[in-house]
C-alpha positions in Angstrom: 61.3 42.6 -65.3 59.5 43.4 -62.1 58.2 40.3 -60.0 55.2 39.5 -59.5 52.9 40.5 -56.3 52.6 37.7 -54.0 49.2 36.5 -52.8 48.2 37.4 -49.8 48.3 34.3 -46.9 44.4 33.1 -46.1 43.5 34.2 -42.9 43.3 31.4 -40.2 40.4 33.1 -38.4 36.7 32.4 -39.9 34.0 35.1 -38.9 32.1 31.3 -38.3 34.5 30.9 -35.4 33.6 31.2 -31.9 35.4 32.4 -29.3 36.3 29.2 -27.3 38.6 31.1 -24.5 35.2 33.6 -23.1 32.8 31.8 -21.0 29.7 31.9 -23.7 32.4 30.4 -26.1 33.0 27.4 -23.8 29.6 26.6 -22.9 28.7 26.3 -27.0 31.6 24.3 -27.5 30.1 22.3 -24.4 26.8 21.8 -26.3 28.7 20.9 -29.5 30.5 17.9 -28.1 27.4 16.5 -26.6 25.2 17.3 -29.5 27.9 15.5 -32.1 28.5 12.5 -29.9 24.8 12.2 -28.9 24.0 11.7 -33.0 26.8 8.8 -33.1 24.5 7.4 -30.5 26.4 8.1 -27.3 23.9 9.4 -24.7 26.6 8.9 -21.7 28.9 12.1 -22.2 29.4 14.9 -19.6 30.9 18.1 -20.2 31.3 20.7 -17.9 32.9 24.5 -18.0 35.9 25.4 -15.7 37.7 28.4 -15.2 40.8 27.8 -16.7 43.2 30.9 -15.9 43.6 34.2 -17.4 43.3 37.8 -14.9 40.6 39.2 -13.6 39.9 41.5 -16.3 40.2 38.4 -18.8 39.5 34.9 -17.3 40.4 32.2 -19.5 37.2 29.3 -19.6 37.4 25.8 -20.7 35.8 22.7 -21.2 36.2 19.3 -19.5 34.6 16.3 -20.2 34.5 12.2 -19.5 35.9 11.5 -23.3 39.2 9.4 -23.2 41.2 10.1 -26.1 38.7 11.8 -28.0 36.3 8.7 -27.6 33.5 8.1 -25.2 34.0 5.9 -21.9 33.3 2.6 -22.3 29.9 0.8 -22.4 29.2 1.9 -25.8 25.9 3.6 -27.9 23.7 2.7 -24.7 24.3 5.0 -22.2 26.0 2.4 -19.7 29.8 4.2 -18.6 31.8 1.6 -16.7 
């Protein structure tokens, strides 16, 4: 009896995915935070792209922002940080 093929694992990459590591990939990952937390009503959060590491040939970017564990600052949908 010969055994059966197994399936081949799904791929973790989607051809959807950006690049969040190049500098083009941070800054839309920049928009996408604001964008998602400015529809939930939060108009007070500020992102910002920072080189990160990497070498010359390949710098590493990333994104920083004023969210506290994953939430906005205080002051709520308003726009008023404390």
């Amino acid at each position: 009896m010969r055994a059966r093929p197994r399936p081949r694992p799904a791929s973790t990459r989607r051809a959807e995915q950006i690049d969040n590591l190049s500098a083009p990939g941070a800054q839309r990952l920049s928009e996408m935070i604001r964008s998602f937390w400015s529809a939930a009503g939060f108009n007070n959060i500020r992102t910002e792209i920072v080189h990160s590491g990497g070498s010359g040939e390949a710098p590493v970017w990333g994104v920083r922002s004023n969210l506290r564990n994953a939430l906005p600052p205080h002051g709520g949908a308003n726009g008023d940080a404390r």
